[in-house]
C-alpha positions in Angstrom: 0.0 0.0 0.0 1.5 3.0 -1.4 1.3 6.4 0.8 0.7 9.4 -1.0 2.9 12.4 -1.1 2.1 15.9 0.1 0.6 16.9 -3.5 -1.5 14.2 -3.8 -3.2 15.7 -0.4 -3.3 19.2 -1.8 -4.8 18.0 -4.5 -7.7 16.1 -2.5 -8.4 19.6 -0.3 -8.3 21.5 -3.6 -11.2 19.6 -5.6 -12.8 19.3 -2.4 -13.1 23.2 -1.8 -13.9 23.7 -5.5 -16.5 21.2 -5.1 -18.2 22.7 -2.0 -17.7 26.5 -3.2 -19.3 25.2 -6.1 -22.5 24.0 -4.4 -26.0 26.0 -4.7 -27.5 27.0 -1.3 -30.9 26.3 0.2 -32.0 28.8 1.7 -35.4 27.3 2.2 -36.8 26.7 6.0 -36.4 22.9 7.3 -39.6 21.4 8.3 -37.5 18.3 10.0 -34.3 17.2 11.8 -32.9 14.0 12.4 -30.4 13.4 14.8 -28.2 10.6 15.3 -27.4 10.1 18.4 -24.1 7.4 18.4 -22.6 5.8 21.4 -19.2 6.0 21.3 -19.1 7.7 18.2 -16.2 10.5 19.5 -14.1 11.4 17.8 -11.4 8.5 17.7 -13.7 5.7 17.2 -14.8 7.7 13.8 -11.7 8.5 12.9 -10.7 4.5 13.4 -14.1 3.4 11.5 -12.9 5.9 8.5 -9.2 4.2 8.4 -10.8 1.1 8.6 -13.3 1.0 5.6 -10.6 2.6 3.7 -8.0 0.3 4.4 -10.2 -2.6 3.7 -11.1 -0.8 0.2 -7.4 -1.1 -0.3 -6.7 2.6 0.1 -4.5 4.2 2.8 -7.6 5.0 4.8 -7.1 8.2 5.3 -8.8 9.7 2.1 -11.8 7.8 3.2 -15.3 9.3 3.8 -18.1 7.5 5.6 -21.9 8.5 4.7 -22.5 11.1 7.3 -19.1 13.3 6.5 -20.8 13.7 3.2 -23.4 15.5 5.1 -23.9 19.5 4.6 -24.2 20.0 8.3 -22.3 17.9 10.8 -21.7 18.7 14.7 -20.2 17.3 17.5 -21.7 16.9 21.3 -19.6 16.1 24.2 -21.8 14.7 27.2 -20.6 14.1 30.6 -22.1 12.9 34.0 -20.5 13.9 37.0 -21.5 11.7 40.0 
């Protein structure tokens, strides 16, 4: 498995800027949300599952995307119980 060099990466953040300037806005008003609420989802065990599914794709892993980073809105919740 061949890792890539740095222009390969530029490369990757380049068409993925053009592609996401390039987007047309909606501006309309959501009627619905849906929220996924993962255990152990942080940020490491994503990260892991991303590497994963690439490696096994027979990629590095790293250039990888799962279905929800494709997403137009993504955020992150950190919850903690103190008892």
């Amino acid at each position: 498995m061949a890792l890539h060099d740095r222009w390969y990466w530029y490369q990757q953040a380049k068409s993925t800027l053009l592609k996401n300037l390039d987007d047309d806005r909606n501006y309309n008003v959501a009627k619905n949300l849906i929220l996924f609420i993962g255990d152990g989802m942080g940020m490491t065990t994503v990260t892991t599952a991303r590497i994963l599914r690439g490696q096994k794709g027979g990629q590095t892993g790293e250039e990888n995307e799962l279905a929800f980073d494709k997403f137009e809105y993504v955020a992150l919740a950190k919850v903690r119980i103190d008892l």
